[in-house]
N, C-alpha and C positions, 0 to 999 in steps of 0.2 A: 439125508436130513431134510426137514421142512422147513418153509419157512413159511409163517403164518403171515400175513400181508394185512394191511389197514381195510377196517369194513367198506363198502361202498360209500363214497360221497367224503369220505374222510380225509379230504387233501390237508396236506401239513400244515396249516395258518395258524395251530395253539404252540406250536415248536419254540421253544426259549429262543430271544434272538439269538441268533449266533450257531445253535445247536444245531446238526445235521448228521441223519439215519447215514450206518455204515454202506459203501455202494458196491453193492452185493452183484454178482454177475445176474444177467436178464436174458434167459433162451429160451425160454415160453412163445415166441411170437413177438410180432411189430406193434412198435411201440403204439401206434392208434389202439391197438385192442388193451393194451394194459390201461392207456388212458381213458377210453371207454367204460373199464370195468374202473377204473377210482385208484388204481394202485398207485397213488403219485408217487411215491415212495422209491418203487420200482421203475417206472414210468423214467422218472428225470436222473433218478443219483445212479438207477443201472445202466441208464445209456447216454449218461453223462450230459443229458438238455439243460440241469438246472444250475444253479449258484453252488459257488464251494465257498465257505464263510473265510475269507483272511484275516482278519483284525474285527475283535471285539471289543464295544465300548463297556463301562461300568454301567451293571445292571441299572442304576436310578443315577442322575444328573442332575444336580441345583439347577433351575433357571428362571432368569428374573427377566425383567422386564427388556424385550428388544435382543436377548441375547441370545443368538444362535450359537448352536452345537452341534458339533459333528461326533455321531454315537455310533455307528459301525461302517466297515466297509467290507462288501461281497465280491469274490470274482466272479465274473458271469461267464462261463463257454458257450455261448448257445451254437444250437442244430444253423445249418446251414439251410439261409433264407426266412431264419428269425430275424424282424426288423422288430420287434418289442418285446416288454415286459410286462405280465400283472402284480401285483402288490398287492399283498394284506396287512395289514399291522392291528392287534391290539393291543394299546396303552391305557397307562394309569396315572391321573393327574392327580396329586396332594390337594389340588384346590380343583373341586368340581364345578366351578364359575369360570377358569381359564381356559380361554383360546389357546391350541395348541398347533403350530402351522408344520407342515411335512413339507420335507425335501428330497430329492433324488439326485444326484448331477454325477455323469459320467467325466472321469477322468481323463480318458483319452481325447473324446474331443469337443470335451467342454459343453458339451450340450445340459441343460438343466429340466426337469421336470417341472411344470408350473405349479406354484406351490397351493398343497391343500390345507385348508385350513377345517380343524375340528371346534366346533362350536362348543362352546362349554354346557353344561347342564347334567351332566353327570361324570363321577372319576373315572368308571372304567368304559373304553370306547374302542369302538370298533370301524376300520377304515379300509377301504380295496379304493385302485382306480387300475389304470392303464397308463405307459409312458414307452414314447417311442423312441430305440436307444440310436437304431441307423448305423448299426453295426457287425452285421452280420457274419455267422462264421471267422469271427475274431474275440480276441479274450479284450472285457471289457472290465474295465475298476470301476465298483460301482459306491457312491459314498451318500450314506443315508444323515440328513440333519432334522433337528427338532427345536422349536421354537417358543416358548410358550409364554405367558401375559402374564402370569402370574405363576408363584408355587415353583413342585419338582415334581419331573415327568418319568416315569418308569416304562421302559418296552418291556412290557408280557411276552409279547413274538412277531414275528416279522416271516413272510418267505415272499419270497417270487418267484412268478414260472414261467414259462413260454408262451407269449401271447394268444402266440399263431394258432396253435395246439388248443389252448385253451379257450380261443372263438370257437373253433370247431365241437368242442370235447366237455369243456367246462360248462357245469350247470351249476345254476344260482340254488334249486331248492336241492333236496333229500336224492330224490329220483326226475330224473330229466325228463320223463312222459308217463302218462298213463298206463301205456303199455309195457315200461318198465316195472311200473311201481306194483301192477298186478303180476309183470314176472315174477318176483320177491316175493308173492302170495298177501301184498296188500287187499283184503277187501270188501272196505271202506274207510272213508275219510270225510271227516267233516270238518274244514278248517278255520268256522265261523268269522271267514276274513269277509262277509257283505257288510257294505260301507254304510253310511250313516242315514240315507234315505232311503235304504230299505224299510225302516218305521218300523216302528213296535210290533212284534210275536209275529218278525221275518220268517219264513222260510231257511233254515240252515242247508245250504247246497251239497249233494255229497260231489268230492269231486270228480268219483271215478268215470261217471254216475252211474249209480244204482238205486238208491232209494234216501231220502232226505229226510231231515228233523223239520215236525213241527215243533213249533215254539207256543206256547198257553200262558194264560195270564197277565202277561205285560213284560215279557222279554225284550230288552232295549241292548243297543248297540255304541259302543264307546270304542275310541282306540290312542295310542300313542304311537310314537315315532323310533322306530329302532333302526338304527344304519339310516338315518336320512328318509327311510320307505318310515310312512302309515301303515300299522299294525291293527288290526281290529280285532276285537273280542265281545261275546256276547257278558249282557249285565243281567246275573238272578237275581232280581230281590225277596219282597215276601210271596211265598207259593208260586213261583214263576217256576216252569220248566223246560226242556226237549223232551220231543218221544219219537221215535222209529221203528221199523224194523228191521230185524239182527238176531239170529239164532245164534247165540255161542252155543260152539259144538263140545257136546258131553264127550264124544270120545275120538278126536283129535286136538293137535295143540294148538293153540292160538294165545294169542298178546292182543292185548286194549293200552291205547295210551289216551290220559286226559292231560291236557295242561289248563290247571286251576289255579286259582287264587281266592280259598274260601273266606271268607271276613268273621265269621263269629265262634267263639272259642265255648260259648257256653251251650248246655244241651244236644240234643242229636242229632244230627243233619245228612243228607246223601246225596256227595256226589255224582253219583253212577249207580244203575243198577240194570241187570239183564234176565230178570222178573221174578217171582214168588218163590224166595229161599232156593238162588241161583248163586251167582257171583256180584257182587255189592262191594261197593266203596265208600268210605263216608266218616262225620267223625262222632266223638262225643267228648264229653264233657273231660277226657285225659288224654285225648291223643285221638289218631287216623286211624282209624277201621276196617279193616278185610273182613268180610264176611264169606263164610260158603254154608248155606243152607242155614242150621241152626249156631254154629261153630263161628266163632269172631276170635280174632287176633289184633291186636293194637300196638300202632306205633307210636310214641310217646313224643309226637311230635306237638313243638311251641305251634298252637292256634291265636290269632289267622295266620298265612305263610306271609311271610316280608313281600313277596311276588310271586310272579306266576311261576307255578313250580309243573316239574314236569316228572310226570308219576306214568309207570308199568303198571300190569295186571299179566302175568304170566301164566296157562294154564298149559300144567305140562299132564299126558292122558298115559297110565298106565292098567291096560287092562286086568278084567277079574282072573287071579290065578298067576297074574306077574311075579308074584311075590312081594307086591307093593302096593299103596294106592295112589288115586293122581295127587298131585300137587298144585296148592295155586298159591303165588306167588306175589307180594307186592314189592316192584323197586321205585326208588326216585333215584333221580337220573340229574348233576348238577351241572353238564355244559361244560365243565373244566376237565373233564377224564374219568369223572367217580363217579360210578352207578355203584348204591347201594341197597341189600335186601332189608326191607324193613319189616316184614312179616310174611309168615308164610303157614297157612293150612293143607293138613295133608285128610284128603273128604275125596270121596266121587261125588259127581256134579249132574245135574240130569240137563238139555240141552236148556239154553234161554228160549224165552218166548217173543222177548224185542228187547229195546233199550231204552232208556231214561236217566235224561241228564239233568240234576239236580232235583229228583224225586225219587222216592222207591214207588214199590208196587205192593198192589191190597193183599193182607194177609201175611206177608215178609216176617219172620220173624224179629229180623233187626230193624229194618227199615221200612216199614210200609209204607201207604198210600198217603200217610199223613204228615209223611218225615219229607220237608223240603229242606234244599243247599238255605234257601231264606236269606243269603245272601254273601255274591262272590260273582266269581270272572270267569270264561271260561273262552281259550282262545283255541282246541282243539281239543278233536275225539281222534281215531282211529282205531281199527281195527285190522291183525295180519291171522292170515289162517298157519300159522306158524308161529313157534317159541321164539321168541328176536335172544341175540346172546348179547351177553355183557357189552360188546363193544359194539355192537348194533345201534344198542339204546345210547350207548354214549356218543356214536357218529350221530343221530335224530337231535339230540338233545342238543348237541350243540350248533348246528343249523339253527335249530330254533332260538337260542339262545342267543347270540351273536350275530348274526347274520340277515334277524328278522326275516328268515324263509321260510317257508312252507315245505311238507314230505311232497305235494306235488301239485302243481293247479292245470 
C-alpha cells in the first residue's frame, strides 16, 4: 500500500492544535532526505523527532484583561543533540485590536520562552519564532499559554519541530533555491515584491531570471505587512499594465498563477492574457472569466475580491486523436486546504505569443487591447511548465497566505 505524503514545502503549521498525523513506519532513507523533500509528516512523527500532543485545552478561551491561560501541553522526544524548538501558531482573536502575548515554559526545568507578543490589527494571525529548551535527548513537558488585552482567543494550530534540523532543512518560502524551484519545472516568476523606490512603471524582476515585466502607463507600488515582513504588490489603475515574454505551450501542460485583487465589479476588465484568442483571464460585469480563444466560461464570483486572492490557470494538453481535447482549467486556491475548480473549457489552444498583466491583446476576442484590469493589485504571476495538482496549489497558496513568503527569491 502507498502512502501519499504532504506536497513539498507543506510542513504541518494549519494542523488543529492538539491534532497529530498517525506515525507510520519511515524506511525510505535518512531522515535529512525526507526533510529535504518537505515530508514533515514522515520526517518527525516516523522517526519520532517531533512532539506527541498530551493534554488538549478547549478549542476558544475567554480572556480578559492581564489573564493568563494555560491552553495546551505537548510532550517533546527530541533526536539527540537537539538543544531547541520552532514554533508556529495561527490564532484568532474575537477583538482584532487585542494584544495577544505567547508563552512556552518547559516543565522540567523551569526554563520559560520570552514572551511574544502579537500586535493587534487584525483577528486572524500568524506567529513562528525559535526557543531554546537545553534538553536534549530527554522527554520534555512542554506547556503553551495565551494572554490577551482584550476579547477571546482561538488557536487554529500550533506545531513544533526540531530546530536543529530545521536551521539546516527549513525554508521560509515555497522552494528553498532557484534551482529547486526550476527542478519542479517552475519557469517563471514574477513576484512583484520591488519596494517602494523603485518609482512608477518599475521593472517587475523575474526571479529565476529569465526575462522581466515591463510595466506602461503609471504602475505604482504599494505594500502591507504580513507576519511582521513588508509585502509589496504592484497598483493597476486606469490603462496601467505588465508585458513580457512567455510562450504558453499549445501542446504540453503548464499552470499560471496570479494573485490579484481586482477592485471594479462593473464592465470587462483582464487580468491576464498570453495573446490573441489564447488563454485569458479576467472579468465582467457577472462574474470571473476564462477564456480560451473564442469560448468563455464564468465564475460567478462577488467583484471586487475582499483580498488578494490567489487563482490557477491549469492547461492540461491532450493530443489530436486522444479521444479527447485539452482542457483549461481555472482554480482558486484559499490558504486553508481548499482548492476549488471554478471553470473549466475543453478547446485546443495554439501556443501564446507573450504575456500581459492587466490588459489583453489586439484583436482578442474577449479581451483585447482595449480591455484594461483599470483597477486592482497584483502581488504575483508565475508560471510551471507542468499541471501543479490539487494539493500543490494548496501547499503555494498557503505560504503565500500566511507566511507572507514568496515561491522563491
Amino acid at each position: 500500500m502507498t502512502v501519499q505524503r504532504p506536497a513539498r514545502g507543506s510542513f504541518p503549521d494549519l494542523e488543529p492544535a492538539g491534532k497529530i498525523a498517525p506515525s507510520l513506519p519511515v524506511l525510505d532513507g535518512h531522515v535529512k532526505d525526507l526533510v529535504e523533500s518537505q515530508n514533515w509528516a514522515a520526517a518527525y512523527l516516523g522517526r519520532m523527532h517531533a512532539t506527541q500532543p498530551f493534554q488538549t485545552g478547549p478549542a476558544s478561551v475567554p480572556l480578559g484583561d492581564t489573564t493568563r491561560r494555560h491552553l495546551l501541553t505537548y510532550l517533546v522526544i527530541p533526536r539527540v543533540h537537539c538543544t531547541g524548538l520552532e514554533w508556529r501558531m495561527r490564532i484568532k482573536a474575537s477583538d482584532a485590536a487585542a494584544n495577544i502575548t505567547i508563552e512556552f515554559e518547559c516543565a522540567e526545568n523551569g526554563e520559560a520562552m520570552t514572551p511574544v507578543v502579537s500586535a493587534g490589527g487584525v483577528a486572524t494571525r500568524y506567529e513562528t519564532g525559535d526557543w531554546d529548551i537545553m534538553r536534549e535527548d530527554q522527554l520534555s513537558t512542554i506547556h503553551v499559554y495565551l494572554t490577551a488585552s482584550a476579547g477571546s482567543v482561538e488557536i487554529l494550530s500550533l506545531s513544533l519541530a526540531d530546530r536543529d534540523l530545521a536551521a539546516a532543512d527549513l525554508h521560509f518560502d515555497y522552494y528553498a533555491t532557484t534551482a529547486t524551484a526550476a527542478g519542479d519545472a517552475l519557469a517563471r516568476y514574477w513576484p512583484m515584491q520591488e519596494d517602494d523606490d523603485a518609482g512608477v512603471d518599475a521593472t517587475a524582476d523575474d526571479a529565476l531570471p529569465i526575462g522581466d515585466l515591463t510595466a506602461h502607463n503609471g504602475v505604482t507600488i504599494d505594500s502591507e505587512v504580513v507576519n511582521v515582513d513588508r509585502h509589496y504588490y504592484r497598483v493597476l489603475g486606469t490603462s496601467d499594465y505588465l508585458d513580457g515574454a512567455l510562450a504558453a505551450n499549445a501542446t504540453a501542460d503548464w499552470t499560471q498563477m496570479i494573485v490579484v485583487q481586482p477592485n471594479l465589479a462593473v464592465g470587462t476588465h483582464c487580468f491576464l492574457s498570453n495573446g490573441t484568442d489564447k488563454v485569458a483571464l479576467g472579468s465582467s460585469g457577472t462574474g470571473v472569466v476564462l477564456a480560451v480563444g473564442g469560448a468563455i466560461n464564468t465564475w460567478a464570483a462577488a467583484l471586487p475580491f475582499a483580498e488578494l486572492t490567489v487563482l490557477f490557470i491549469v492547461f492540461h494538453y491532450i493530443a489530436a486523436g486522444g479521444g479527447a481535447t485539452s482542457t483549461t482549467t481555472l482554480y482558486s486556491a484559499d490558504g486553508l486546504g481548499t482548492v476549488t475548480q471554478r471553470a473549466q473549457i475543453t478547446a485546443a489552444i495554439n501556443t501564446g505569443t507573450g504575456i500581459r498583466i492587466g490588459r489583453g491583446y489586439a484583436a482578442d476576442s474577449t479581451f483585447d487591447d482595449s480591455v484594461y484590469m483599470d483597477d486592482g493589485l497584483v502581488s504575483g504571476v508565475a508560471h510551471w511548465i507542468k499541471g501543479l495538482s490539487l494539493m500543490e496549489m494548496n501547499a503555494v497558496a498557503r505560504h503565500l497566505r500566511y507566511r507572507g513568503a514568496l515561491l522563491v527569491r
